[in-house]
VEXKE-163406 format. One record per residue (C-alpha): residue number from 1; residue in one letter; x, y, z. Coordinates in steps of 0.02 Angstrom, whole numbers. Each point is the difference from the previous one (the first is absolute). Layout:
% residues N
<atom><pos>NUM</pos><code>A</code><xx>X</xx><yy>Y</yy><zz>Z</zz></atom>
...
END
This chain:
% residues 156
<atom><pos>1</pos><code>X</code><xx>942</xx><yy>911</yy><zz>-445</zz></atom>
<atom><pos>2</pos><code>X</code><xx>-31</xx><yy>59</yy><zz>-166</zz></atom>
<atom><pos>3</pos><code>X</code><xx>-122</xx><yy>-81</yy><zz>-138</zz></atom>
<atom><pos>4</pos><code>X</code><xx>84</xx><yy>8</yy><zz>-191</zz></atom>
<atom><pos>5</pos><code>X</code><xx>-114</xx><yy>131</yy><zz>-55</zz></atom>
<atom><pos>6</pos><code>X</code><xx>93</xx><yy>95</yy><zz>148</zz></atom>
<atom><pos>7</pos><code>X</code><xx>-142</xx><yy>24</yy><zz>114</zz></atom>
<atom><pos>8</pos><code>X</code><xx>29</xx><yy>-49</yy><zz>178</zz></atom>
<atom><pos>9</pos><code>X</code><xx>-77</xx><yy>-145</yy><zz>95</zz></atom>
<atom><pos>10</pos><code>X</code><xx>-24</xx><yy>-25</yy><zz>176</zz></atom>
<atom><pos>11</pos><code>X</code><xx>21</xx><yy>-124</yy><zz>124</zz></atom>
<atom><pos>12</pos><code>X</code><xx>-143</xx><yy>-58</yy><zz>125</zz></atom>
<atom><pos>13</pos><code>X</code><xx>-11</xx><yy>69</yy><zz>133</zz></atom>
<atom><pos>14</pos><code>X</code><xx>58</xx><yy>-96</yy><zz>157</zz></atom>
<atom><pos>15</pos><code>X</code><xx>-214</xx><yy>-31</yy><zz>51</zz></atom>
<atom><pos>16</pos><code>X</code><xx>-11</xx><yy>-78</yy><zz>-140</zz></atom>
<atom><pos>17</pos><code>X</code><xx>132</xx><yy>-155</yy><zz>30</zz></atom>
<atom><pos>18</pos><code>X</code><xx>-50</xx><yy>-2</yy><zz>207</zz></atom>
<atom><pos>19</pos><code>X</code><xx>-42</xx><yy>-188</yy><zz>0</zz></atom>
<atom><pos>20</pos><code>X</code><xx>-115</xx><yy>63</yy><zz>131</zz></atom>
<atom><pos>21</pos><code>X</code><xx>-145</xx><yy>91</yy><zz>-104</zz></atom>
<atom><pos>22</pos><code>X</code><xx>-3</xx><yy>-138</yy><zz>-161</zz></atom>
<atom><pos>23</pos><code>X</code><xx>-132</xx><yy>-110</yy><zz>-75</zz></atom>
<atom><pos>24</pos><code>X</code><xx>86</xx><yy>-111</yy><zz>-102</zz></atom>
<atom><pos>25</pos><code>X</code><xx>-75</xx><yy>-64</yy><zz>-163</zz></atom>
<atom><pos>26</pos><code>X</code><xx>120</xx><yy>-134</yy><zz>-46</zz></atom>
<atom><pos>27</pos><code>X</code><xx>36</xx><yy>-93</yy><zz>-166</zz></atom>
<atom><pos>28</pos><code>X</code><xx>104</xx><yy>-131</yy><zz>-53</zz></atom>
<atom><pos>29</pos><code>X</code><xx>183</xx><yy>47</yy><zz>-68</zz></atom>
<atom><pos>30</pos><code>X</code><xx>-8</xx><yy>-102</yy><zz>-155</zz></atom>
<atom><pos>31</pos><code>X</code><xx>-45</xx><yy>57</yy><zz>-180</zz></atom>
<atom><pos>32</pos><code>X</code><xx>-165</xx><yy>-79</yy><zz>-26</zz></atom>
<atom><pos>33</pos><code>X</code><xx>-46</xx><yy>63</yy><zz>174</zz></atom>
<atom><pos>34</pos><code>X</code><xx>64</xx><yy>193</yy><zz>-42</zz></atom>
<atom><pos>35</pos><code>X</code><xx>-102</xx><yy>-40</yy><zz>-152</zz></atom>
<atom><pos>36</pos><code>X</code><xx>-173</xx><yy>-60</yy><zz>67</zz></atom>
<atom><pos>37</pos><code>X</code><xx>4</xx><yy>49</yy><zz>175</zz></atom>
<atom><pos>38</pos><code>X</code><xx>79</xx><yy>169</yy><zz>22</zz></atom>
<atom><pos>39</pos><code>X</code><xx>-145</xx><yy>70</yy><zz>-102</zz></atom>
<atom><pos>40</pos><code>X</code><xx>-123</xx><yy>-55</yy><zz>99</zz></atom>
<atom><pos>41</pos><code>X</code><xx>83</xx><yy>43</yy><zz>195</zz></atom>
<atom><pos>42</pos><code>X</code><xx>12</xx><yy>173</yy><zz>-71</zz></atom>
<atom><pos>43</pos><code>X</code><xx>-186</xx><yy>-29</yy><zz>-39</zz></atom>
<atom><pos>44</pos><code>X</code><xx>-11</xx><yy>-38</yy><zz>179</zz></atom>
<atom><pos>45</pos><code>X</code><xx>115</xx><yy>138</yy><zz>67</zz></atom>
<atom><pos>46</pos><code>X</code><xx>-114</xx><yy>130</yy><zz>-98</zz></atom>
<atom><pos>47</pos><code>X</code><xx>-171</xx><yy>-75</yy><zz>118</zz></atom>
<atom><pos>48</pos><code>X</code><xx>110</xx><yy>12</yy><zz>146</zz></atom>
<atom><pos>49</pos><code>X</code><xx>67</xx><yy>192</yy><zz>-37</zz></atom>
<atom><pos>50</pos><code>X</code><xx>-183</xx><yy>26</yy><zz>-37</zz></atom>
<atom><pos>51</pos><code>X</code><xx>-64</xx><yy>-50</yy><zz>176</zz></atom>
<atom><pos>52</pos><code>X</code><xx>126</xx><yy>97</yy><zz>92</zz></atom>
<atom><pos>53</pos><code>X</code><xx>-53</xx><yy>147</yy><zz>-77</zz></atom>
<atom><pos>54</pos><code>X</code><xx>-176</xx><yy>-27</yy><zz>32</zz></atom>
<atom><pos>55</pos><code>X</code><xx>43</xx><yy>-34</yy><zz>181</zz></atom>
<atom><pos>56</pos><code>X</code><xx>162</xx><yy>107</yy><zz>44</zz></atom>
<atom><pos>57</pos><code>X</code><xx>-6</xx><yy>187</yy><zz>-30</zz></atom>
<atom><pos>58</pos><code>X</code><xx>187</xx><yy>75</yy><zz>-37</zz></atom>
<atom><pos>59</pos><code>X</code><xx>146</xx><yy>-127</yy><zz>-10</zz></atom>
<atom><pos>60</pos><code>X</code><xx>-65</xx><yy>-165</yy><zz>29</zz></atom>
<atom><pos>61</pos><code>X</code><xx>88</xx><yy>-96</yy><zz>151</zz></atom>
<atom><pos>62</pos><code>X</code><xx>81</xx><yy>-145</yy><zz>-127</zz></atom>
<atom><pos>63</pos><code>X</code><xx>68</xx><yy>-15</yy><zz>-178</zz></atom>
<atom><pos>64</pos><code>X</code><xx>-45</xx><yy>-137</yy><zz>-136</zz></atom>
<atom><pos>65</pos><code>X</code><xx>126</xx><yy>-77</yy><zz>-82</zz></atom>
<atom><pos>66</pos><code>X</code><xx>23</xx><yy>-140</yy><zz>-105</zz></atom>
<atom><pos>67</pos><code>X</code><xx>155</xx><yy>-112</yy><zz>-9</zz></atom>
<atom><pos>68</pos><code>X</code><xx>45</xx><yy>-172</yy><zz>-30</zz></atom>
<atom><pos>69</pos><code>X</code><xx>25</xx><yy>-146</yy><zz>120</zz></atom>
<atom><pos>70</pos><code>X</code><xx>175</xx><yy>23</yy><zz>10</zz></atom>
<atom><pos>71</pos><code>X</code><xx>-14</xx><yy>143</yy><zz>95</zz></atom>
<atom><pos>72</pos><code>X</code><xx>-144</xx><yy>-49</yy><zz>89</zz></atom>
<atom><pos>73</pos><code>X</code><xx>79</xx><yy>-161</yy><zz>60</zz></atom>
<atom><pos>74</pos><code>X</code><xx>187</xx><yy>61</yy><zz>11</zz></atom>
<atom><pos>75</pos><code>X</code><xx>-17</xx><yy>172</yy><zz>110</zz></atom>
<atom><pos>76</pos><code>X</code><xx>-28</xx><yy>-41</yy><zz>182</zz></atom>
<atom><pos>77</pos><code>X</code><xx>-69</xx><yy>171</yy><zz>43</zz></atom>
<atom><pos>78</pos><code>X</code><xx>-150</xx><yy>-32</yy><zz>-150</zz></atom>
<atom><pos>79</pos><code>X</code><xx>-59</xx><yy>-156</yy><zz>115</zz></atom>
<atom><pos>80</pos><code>X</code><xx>-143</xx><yy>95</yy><zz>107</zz></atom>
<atom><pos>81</pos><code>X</code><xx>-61</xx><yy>117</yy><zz>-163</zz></atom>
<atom><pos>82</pos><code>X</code><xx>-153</xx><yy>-37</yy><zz>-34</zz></atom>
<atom><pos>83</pos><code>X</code><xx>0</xx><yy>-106</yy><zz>-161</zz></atom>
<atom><pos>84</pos><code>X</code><xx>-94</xx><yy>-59</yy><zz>-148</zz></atom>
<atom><pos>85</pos><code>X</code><xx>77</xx><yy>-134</yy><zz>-105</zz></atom>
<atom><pos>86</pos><code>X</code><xx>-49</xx><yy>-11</yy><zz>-169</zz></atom>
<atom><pos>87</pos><code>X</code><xx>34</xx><yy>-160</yy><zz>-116</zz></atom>
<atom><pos>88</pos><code>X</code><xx>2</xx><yy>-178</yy><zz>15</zz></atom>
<atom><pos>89</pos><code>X</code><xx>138</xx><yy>-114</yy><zz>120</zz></atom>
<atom><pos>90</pos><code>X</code><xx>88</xx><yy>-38</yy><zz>-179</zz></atom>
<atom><pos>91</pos><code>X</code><xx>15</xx><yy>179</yy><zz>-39</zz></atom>
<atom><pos>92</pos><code>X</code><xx>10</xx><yy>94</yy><zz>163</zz></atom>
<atom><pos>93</pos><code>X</code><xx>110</xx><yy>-65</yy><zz>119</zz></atom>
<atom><pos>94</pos><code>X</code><xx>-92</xx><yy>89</yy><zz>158</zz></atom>
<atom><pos>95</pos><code>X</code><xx>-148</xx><yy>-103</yy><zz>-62</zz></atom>
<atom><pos>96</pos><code>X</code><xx>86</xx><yy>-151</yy><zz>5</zz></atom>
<atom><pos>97</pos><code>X</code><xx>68</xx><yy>25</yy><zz>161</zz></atom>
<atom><pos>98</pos><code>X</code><xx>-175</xx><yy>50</yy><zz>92</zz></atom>
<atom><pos>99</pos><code>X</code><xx>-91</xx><yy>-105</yy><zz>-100</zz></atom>
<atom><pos>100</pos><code>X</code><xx>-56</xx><yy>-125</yy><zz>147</zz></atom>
<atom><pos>101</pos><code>X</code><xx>32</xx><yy>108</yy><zz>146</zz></atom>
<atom><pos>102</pos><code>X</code><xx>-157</xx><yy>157</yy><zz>-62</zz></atom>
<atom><pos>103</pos><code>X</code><xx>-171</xx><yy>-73</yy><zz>-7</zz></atom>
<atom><pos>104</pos><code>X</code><xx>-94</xx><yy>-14</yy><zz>-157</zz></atom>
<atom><pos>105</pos><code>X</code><xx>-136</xx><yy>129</yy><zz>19</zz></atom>
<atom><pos>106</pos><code>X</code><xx>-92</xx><yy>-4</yy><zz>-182</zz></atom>
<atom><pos>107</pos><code>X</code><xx>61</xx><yy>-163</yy><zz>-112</zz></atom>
<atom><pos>108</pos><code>X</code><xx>-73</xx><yy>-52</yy><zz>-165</zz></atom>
<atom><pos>109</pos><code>X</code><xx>94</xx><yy>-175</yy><zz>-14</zz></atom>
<atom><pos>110</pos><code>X</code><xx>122</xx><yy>-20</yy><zz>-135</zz></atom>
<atom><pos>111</pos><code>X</code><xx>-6</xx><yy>177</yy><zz>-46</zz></atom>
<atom><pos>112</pos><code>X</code><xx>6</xx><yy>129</yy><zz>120</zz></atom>
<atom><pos>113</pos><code>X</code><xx>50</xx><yy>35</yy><zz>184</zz></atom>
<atom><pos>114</pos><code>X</code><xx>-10</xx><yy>154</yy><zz>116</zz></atom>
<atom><pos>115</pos><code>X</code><xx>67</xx><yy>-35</yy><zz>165</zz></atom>
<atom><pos>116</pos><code>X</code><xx>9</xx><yy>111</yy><zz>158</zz></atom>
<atom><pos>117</pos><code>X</code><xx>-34</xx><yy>-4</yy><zz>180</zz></atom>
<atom><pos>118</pos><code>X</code><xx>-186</xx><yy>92</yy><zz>9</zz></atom>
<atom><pos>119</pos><code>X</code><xx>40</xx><yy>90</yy><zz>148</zz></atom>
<atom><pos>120</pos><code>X</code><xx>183</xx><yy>50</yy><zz>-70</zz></atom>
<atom><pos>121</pos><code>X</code><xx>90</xx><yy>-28</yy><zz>157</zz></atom>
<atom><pos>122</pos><code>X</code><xx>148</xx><yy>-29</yy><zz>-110</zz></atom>
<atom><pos>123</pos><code>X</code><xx>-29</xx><yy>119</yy><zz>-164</zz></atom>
<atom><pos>124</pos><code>X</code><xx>36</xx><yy>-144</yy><zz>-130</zz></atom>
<atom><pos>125</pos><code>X</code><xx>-91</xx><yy>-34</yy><zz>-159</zz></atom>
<atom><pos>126</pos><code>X</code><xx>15</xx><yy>-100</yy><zz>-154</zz></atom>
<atom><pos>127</pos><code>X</code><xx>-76</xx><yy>7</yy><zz>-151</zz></atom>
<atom><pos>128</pos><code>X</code><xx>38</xx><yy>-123</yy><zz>-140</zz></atom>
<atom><pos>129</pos><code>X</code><xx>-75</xx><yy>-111</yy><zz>-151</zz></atom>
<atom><pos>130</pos><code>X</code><xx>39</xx><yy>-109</yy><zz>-104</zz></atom>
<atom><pos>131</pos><code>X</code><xx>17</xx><yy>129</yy><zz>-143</zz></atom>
<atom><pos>132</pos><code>X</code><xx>22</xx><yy>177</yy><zz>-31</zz></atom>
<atom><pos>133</pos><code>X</code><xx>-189</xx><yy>3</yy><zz>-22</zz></atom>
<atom><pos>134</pos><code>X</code><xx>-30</xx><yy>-86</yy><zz>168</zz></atom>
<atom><pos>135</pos><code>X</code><xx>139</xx><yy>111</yy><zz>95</zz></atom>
<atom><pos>136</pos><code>X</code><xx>-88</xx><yy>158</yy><zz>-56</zz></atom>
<atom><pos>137</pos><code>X</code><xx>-163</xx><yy>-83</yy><zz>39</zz></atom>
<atom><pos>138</pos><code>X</code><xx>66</xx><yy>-36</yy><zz>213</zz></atom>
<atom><pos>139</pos><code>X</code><xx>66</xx><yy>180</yy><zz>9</zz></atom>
<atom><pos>140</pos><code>X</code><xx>-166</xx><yy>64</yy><zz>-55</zz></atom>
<atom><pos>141</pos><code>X</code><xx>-79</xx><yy>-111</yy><zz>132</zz></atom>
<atom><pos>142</pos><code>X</code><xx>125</xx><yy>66</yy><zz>131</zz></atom>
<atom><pos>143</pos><code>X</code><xx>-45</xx><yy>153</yy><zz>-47</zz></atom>
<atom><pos>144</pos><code>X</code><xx>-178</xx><yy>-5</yy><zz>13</zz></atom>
<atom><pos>145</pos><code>X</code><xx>-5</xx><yy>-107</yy><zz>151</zz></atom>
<atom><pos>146</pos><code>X</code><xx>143</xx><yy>39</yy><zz>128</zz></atom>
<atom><pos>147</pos><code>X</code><xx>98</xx><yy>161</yy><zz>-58</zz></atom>
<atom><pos>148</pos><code>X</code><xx>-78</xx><yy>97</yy><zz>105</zz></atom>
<atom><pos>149</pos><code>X</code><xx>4</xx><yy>-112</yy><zz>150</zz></atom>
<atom><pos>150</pos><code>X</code><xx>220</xx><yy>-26</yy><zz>-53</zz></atom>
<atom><pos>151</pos><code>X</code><xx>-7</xx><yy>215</yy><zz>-20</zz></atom>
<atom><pos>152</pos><code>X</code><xx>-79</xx><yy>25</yy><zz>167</zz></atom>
<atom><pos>153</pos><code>X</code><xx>140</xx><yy>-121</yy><zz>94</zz></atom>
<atom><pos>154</pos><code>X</code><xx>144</xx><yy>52</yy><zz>-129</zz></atom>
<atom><pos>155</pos><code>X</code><xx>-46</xx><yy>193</yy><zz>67</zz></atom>
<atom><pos>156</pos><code>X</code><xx>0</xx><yy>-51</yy><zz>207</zz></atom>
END
């Protein structure tokens, strides 16, 4: 495939669509949610690239990628990735639908939730607010609290 300017793209290569080695950073499909919470999963993808190359020397055993619900929730073979959802259950869809099933693991009420299984038997988070502010605010606590527990499982 060629660009306009004439240079030539490529496609990924076939590693890099092998449900088996994603993380999935999802996002909800709508505008405001492309808008507001895109920016910050790829916030979050950049901390999880980060701590496979601190721990993984050479090719790291999984790719990070972030895509919207719709895929998330609409591919079969995505159902065992490990997976963070970003956004709240009126935004994100995957929210919405794990919502009451993943426990709350660090809740401000009214504002905030991250919610995850501690020991990550299933690797499912969410991180949403009330806000843009507060959405930002639970994937900095994810972060800082449990990435490295999600890496460590996403990477068995």
């Amino acid at each position: 495939m060629d660009d306009s300017d004439g240079s030539a793209t490529t496609q990924p290569s076939q590693h890099e669509l092998d449900p088996e080695r994603l993380v999935l950073v999802v996002v909800g499909a709508g505008l405001g949610a492309e808008v507001t919470d895109r920016p910050i999963a790829y916030g979050v993808r950049e901390r999880m690239l980060t701590w496979l190359g601190e721990h993984f020397e050479g090719e790291p055993p999984c790719d990070v990628v972030v895509c919207t619900d719709l895929w998330r929730l609409n591919d079969r073979r995505l159902d065992d990735a490990p997976t963070l959802a970003i956004g709240g259950p009126g935004a994100n869809a995957l929210t919405a639908s794990l919502l009451e099933e993943v426990p709350g693991a660090f809740v401000v009420d009214d504002t905030l939730s991250v919610q995850l299984d501690p020991a990550f038997e299933e690797p499912i988070a969410l991180a949403w607010g009330v806000d843009v502010e507060s959405t930002a605010r639970a994937a900095q606590v994810f972060c800082e609290r449990s990435l490295g527990a999600f890496m460590e499982r996403a990477t068995r």
